[in-house]
N, C-alpha and C positions, 0 to 999 in steps of 0.2 A: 504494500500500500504506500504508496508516495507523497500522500500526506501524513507520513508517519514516520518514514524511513527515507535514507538518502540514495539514490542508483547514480553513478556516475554519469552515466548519458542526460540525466534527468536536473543533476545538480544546481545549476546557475538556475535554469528557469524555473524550477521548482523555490529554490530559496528563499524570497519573496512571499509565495503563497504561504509557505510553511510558519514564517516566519507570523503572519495575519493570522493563519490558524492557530498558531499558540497562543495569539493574545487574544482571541476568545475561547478558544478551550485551553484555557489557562492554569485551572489546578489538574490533579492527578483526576479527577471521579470526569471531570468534563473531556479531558483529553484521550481518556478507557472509551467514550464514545465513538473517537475515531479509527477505534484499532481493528476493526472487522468493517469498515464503512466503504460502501460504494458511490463514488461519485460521477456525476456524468450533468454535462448539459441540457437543461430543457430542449434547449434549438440550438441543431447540432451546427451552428455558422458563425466563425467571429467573427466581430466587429467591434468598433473603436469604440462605439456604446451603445445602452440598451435603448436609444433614441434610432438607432439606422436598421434595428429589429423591427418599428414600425414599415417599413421601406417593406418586408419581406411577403412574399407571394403567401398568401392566406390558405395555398394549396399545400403549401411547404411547411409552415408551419403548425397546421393540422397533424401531418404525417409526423413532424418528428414530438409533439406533445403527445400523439397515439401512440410512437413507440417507444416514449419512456413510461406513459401510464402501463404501456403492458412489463416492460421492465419491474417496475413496479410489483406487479401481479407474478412477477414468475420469482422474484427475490424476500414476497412476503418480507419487509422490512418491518423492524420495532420501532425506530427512529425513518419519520421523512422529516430533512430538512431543509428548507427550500432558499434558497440567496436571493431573494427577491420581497420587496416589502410592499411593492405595487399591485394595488390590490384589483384592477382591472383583468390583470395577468393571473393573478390566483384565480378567481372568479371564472375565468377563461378556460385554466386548467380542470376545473370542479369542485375546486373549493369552497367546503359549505362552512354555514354555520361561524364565517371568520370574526374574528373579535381580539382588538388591540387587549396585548397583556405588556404593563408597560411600556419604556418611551421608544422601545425596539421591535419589539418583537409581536407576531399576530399569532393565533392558534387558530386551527380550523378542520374540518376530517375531509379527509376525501376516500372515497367509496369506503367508509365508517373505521376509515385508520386516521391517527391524531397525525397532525401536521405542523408542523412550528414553521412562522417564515420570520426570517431576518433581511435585515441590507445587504445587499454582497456586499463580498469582504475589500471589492477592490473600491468601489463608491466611495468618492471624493469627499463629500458630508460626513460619512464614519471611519475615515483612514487616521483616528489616534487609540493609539495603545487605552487610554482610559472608555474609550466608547468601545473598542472590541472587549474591554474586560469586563463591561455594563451589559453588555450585549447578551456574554458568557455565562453572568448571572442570570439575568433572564430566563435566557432558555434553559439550565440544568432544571427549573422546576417544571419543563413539560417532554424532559426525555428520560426513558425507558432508560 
C-alpha cells in the first residue's frame, strides 16, 4: 500500500501525499485505518482541478462513478472515505441522508454503508498541518 509504505519507483511522487496523509491520520488508531485501504479515483482523469471535471463528457463520467460504485460492491469496505466535500458531487454519487458533522467533514450512506466525506487533501483552503489534524479528528468518530 503506498500510502503507507515507501517503493522506490513511487518515492518523490508519492512523498507529498504521504506526507498530507499523516497529518490527518495522525495518531496511531487513525493511521491503523490506512493499512488495508484501497484507494482509487472517483473519475479516472487528471486534471489541474476539480473545476475542469465540470468540462467532462456526462457519458464519461457516468461510467467511471458506475465502476467505482461496483468497486465498491465487490470490496465490501468498512470504511468509505470520500476526498470531496462538495456536496453536489456526493448527491451525484448517491449519497443519502448527508449531514455536516463539524467544520470538515459530512456523513452520509450510500447503498446503507456509512460514508465520511472530507476536503481532498490536496485543496488549497485545507493544505495546513493544523486543519488536516482537525480534519483527523473529525473523522476517527465515524470510522470502523
Amino acid at each position: 500500500n503506498l500510502l503507507v509504505e515507501e517503493a522506490k519507483e513511487w518515492c518523490e511522487g508519492m512523498k507529498q501525499v504521504r506526507r498530507k496523509f499523516r497529518e490527518i491520520f495522525f495518531t496511531d488508531l487513525l493511521f491503523s485505518k490506512l493499512q488495508n485501504s484501497v484507494m482509487t479515483n472517483m473519475i479516472y482523469f487528471n486534471t489541474q482541478s476539480t473545476k475542469d471535471l465540470k468540462n467532462l463528457n456526462t457519458k464519461i463520467e457516468e461510467y467511471c462513478i458506475g465502476k467505482t460504485l461496483e468497486l465498491i460492491e465487490i470490496l465490501q469496505p468498512k470504511n468509505i472515505l470520500i476526498f470531496s466535500s462538495n456536496t453536489s458531487l456526493l448527491k451525484k454519487i448517491g449519497i443519502e441522508d448527508l449531514q455536516q458533522k463539524g467544520d470538515y467533514t459530512k456523513v452520509g450512506l450510500l447503498n446503507k454503508r456509512n460514508v465520511c466525506a472530507i476536503p481532498h487533501f490536496s485543496a488549497r483552503r485545507y493544505n495546513t498541518e493544523k486543519v488536516r489534524n482537525k480534519i483527523g479528528e473529525e473523522i476517527i468518530k465515524y470510522l470502523k
